[in-house]
N, C-alpha and C positions, 0 to 999 in steps of 0.2 A: 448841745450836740457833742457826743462824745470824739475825744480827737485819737487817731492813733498814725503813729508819725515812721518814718521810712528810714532805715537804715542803706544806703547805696553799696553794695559789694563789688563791683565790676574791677574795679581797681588793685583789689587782692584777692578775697575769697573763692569769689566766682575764678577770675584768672586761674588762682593758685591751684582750684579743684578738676579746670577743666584743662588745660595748657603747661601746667607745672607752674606758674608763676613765669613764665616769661617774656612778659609782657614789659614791652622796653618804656622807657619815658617818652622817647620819641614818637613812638608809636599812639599814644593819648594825650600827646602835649595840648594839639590844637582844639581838644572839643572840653578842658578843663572851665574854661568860662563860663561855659554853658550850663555844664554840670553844675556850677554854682548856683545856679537862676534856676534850678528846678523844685525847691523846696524840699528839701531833704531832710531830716532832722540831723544827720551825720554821713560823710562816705569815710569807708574802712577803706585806705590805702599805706597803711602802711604794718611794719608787724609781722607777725607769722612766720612766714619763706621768705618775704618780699627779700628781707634783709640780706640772708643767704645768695638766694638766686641774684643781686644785684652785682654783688664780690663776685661770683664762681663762675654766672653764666652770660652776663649782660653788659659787664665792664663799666657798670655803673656806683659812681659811691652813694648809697641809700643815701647818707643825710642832704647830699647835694637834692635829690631826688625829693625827699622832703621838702625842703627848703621852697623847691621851685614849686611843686604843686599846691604849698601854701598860698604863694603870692601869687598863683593865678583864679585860689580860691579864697577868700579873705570874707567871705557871706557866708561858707558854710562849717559847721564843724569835722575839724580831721581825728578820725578814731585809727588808731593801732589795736591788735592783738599781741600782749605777752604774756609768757611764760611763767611767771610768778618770778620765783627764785631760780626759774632756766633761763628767765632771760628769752632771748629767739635762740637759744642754743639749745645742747641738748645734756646737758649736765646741770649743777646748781655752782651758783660765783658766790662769792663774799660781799655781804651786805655793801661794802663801799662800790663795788662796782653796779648791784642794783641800783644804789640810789644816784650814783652817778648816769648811772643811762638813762631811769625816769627823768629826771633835773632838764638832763640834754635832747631827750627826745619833746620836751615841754618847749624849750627855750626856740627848737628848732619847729616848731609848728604843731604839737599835737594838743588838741582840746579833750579829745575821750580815752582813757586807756581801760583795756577791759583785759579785766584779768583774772588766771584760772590757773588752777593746779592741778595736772594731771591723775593725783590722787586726792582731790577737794581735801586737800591738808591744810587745813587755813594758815597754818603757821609759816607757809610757805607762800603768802601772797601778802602777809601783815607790812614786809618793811615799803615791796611796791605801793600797796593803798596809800598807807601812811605818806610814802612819798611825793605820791601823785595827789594830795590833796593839800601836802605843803605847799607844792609849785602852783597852787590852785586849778588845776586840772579836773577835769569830771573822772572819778574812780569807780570805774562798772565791775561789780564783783561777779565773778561767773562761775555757776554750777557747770562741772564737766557731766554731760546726762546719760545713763547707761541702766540699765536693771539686770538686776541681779538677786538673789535673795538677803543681798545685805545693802540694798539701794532701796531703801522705803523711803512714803514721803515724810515721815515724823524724822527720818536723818538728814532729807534734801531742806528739811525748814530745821533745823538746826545748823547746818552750814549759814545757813541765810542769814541768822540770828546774829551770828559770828561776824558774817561780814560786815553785816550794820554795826555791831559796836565799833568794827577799826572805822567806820567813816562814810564807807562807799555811798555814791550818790545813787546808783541805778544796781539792780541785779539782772543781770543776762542768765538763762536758761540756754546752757550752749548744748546742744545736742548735733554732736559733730557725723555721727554716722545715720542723721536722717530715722533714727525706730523708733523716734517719742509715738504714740499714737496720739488721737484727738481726745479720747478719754483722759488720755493720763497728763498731757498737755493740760486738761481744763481744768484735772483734780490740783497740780503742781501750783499752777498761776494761783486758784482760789484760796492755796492752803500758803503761798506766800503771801499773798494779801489778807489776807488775814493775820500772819506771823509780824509783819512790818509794815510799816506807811511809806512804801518808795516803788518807784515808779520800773516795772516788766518788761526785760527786752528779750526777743524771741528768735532764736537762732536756729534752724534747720539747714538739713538737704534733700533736696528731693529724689534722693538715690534710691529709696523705696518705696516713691511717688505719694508717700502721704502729706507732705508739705504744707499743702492747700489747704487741706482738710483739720492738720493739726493747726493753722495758724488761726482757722476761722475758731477753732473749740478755744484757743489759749485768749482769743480778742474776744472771746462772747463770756472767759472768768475775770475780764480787765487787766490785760495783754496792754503796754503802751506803744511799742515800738516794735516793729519787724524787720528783720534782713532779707532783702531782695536785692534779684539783680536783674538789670536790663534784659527783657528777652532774650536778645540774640545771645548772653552769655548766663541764660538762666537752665533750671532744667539738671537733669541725670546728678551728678555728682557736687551739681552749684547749687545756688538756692534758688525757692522759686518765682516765678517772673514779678518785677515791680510793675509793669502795664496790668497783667492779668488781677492783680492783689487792691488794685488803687481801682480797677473796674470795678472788683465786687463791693469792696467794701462802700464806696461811693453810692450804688445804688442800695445799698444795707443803712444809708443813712448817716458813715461815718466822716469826718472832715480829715483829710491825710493831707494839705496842706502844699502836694503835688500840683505843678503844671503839666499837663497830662501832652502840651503841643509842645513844653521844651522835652519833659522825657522821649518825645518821640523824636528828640533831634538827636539825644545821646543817643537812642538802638540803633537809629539809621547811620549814623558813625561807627558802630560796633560791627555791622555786618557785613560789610565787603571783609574786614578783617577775620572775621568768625570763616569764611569762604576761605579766605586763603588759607587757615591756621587748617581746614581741615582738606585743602589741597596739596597742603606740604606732607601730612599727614602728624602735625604738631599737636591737632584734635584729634584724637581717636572715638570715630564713631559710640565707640560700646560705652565711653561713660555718658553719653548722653541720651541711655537708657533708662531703664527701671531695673532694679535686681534688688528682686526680694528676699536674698541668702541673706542682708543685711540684717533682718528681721531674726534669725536665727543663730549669727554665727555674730552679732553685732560689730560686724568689720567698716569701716568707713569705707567712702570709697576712695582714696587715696592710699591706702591700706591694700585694699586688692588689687591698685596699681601695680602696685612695687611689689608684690605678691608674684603678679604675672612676669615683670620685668625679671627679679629675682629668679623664678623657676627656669623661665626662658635660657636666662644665661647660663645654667646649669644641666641645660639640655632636658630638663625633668618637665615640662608644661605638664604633662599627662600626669604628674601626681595631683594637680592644683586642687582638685576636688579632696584627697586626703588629707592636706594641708591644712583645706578650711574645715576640717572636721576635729582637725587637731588645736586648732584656736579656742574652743570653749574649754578645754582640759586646761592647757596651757593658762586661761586664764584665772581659771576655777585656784590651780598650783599656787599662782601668787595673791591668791585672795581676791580675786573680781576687781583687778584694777579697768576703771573704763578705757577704752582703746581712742587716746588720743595722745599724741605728739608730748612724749615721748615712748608712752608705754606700748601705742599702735603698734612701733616698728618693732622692739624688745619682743613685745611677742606674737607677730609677725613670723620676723627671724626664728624663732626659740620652735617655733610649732614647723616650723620648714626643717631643719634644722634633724630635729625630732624624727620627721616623716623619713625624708632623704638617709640618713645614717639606720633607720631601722629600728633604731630602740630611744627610750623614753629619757632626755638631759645625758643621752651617752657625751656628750658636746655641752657644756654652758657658756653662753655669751659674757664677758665682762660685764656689759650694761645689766642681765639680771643676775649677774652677783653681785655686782655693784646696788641694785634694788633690794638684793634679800639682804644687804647688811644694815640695810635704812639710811642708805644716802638718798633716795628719793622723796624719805618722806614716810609716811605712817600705812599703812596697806589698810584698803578700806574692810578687808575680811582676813577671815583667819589661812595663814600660808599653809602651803603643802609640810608639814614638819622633817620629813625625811629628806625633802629636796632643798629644805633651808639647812641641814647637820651638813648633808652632802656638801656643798658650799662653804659654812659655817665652820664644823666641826664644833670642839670644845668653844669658840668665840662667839659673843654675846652681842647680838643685833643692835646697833643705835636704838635706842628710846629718845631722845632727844629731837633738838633742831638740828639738822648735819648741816647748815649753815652756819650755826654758832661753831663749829670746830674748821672753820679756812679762816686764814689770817688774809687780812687786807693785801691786796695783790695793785690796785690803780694806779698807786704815785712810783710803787718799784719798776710795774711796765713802763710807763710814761717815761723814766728816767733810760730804762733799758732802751727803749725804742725811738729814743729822741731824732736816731737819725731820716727814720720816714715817718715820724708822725708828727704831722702840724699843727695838729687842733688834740683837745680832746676826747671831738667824734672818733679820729683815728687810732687813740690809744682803744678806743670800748670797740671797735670794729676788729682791730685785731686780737684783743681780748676773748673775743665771742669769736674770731675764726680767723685763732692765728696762722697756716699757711696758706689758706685763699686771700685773708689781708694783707697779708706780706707782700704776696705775689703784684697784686691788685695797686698798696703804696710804691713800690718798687716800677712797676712800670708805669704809672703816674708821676713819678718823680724823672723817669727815665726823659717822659714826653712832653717836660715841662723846660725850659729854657732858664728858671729861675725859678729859686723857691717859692711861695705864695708870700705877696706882703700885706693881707691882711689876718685878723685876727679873728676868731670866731664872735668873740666879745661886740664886735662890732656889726656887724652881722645881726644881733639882735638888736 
């Protein structure tokens, strides 16, 4: 009997797509035992925003958070999402602090890290792999999924190719803005298994409600694993539901290794809260829709979040529609980067930007100068050449690693920050978001009565 096993989202993903991520620890502490006993093959909680949103908006230290969702889950495996060489930030750090935060994110409880570069630059996920399979961690390599005419799949199985030689145990097919279709889900899955012998995990949204439909085409080319999430927080801009997916596949004959009477203990948990988050108005109705612009404009939905949010506060809503019209140009400029975390917002911003002032880069963001000079990494198509001189001028783009050009920064901060930082989670906390860390160590140190006398060391 063929098996295909269940990734749990509800902890980040889902949260992160439908709530912002603010989903506090206390608010999920009680039903985590639970979540353990339901046969998962992994839940994604931590990674992504999680880390962010814990600093800025939730007054919680992630690793702590970490830490305890471990030890109330000790049966299941805990997966993170990171950044390659960004890290959960939004820039790239020097290889010592990469491997420093895999090391610490392992030591503090993580089993899967899956990992992805915004411009499937593999040279920008090699030192995390490698990392992550020192600490003996599971290293899930992940395609960022997008089409474009320079996104074939003789380029998506050559990425693949790549990640298997650094090591990775699993390959993820991350497709962040929900428009894989079922055809090209079945073509991708068949044409990596064939390419490698390792086992397919399947990452959607259903923001353009094909979800369903692409996960049964990716599990009928030998799809292993899926990302779902608890009903109550499945759906529109989250993935789609674990009940509905473990229904079908079940009667299809498959073994997904779910208790179908605990998962229904985790939704019934979820939904007085799903109630309140969309009585405060924390839920916004509209992403737990269908929007087919995705399909056209390949925007996430997260992306025309902060789209709306963005115009809103500039009093412009009524351009929103010109905006998204200006996103396939804008992307087309910098060579069809896929719109995800970090490039989403870059050009996001760039095509608003654009709209709003009237004419075309009269305005360039730092962040895409900072891309057109190749700190991000390698552009997967050819740039707009005028708009890269404009920027440029007479100066000649990175070809390289721009990781290999930062000097080690870990031991100088740690030394710099000795006076609020106790562990070495706190140097890489504040590293990665040095004035919400600061803020964050500062008044923790404020609310403490003594400093901490134990050691991280011990801890593990």
């Amino acid at each position: 009997m063929k098996k295909v096993q269940f990734t749990e989202t509800v902890l980040r993903d889902a949260n992160q797509s439908l709530i912002a991520t603010r989903m506090a620890y206390d608010e999920f502490a009680e039903i985590l035992k639970t979540i353990d006993r339901a046969g998962y093959y992994s839940v994604e909680c931590w990674g992504g925003a999680t880390f962010d949103s814990c600093l800025r908006f939730l007054n919680e230290d992630p690793w702590e958070r970490l830490r305890n969702i471990k030890a109330a889950m000790p049966n299941t495996k805990l997966q993170m999402l990171l950044r390659g060489q960004n890290l959960l930030g939004y820039k790239h750090y020097p290889d010592d602090v990469v491997k420093k935060f895999v090391e610490r994110s392992i030591a503090n409880g993580i089993d899967i890290i899956r990992i992805f570069d915004a411009l499937n630059d593999t040279r920008n996920i090699k030192v995390a792999v490698e990392e992550t399979v020192k600490n003996g961690a599971i290293a899930s390599g992940a395609i960022s999924y997008t089409t474009s005419p320079v996104h074939t799949l003789e380029n998506y199985v050559s990425i693949v190719k790549e990640m298997a030689q650094m090591g990775v145990s699993t390959i993820c097919i991350k497709d962040m803005a929900g428009v894989m279709s079922p055809k090209e889900c079945y073509d991708l899955v068949a044409a990596i298994k064939d390419a490698v012998d390792l086992p397919v995990v399947l990452h959607t949204h259903m923001t353009t409600g094909l979800g369903f439909m692409t996960y049964l085409k990716g599990i009928e080319a030998g799809a292993d694993v899926i990302d779902t999430a608890v009903s109550a927080f499945s759906g529109g801009t989250s993935q789609p539901s674990t009940e509905a997916m473990n229904h079908v596949l079940t009667q299809y004959g498959y073994e997904t290794g779910l208790d179908t009477s605990v998962v229904k203990e985790v939704n019934d948990f979820f939904k007085p809260m799903k109630q309140k988050d969309l009585e405060s108005g924390l839920l916004d109705p509209r992403v737990m829709g269908t929007d087919s612009d995705a399909l056209n404009y390949k925007v996430p939905g997260g992306m025309l979040s902060n789209l709306v949010s963005q115009l809103k506060q500039q009093n412009a809503i009524d351009r929103f529609e010109e905006v998204l019209e200006e996103v396939p140009q804008v992307r087309e400029d910098l060579g069809y980067p896929p719109l995800v975390t970090p490039m989403s917002q870059m050009v996001g911003v760039q095509a608003a930007t654009n709209v709003l002032l009237g004419e075309r880069y009269k305005s360039i963001g730092k962040e895409v100068k900072a891309y057109l000079r190749g700190e991000y990494g390698r552009a997967p198509g050819k740039v707009n050449e005028e708009l890269q001189k404009k920027v440029l001028g007479d100066e000649q783009p990175i070809t390289g690693r721009f990781a290999d050009t930062l000097e080690p920064i870990f031991d100088k901060t740690k030394e710099e920050q000795k006076e609020i930082c106790r562990c070495d989670e706190d140097v890489l906390s504040y590293i990665a978001f040095p004035q919400v860390a600061e803020k964050f160590l500062r008044d923790r140190m404020a609310a403490e009565e003594n400093r901490c006398d134990y050691t991280i060391e011990q801890i593990d």
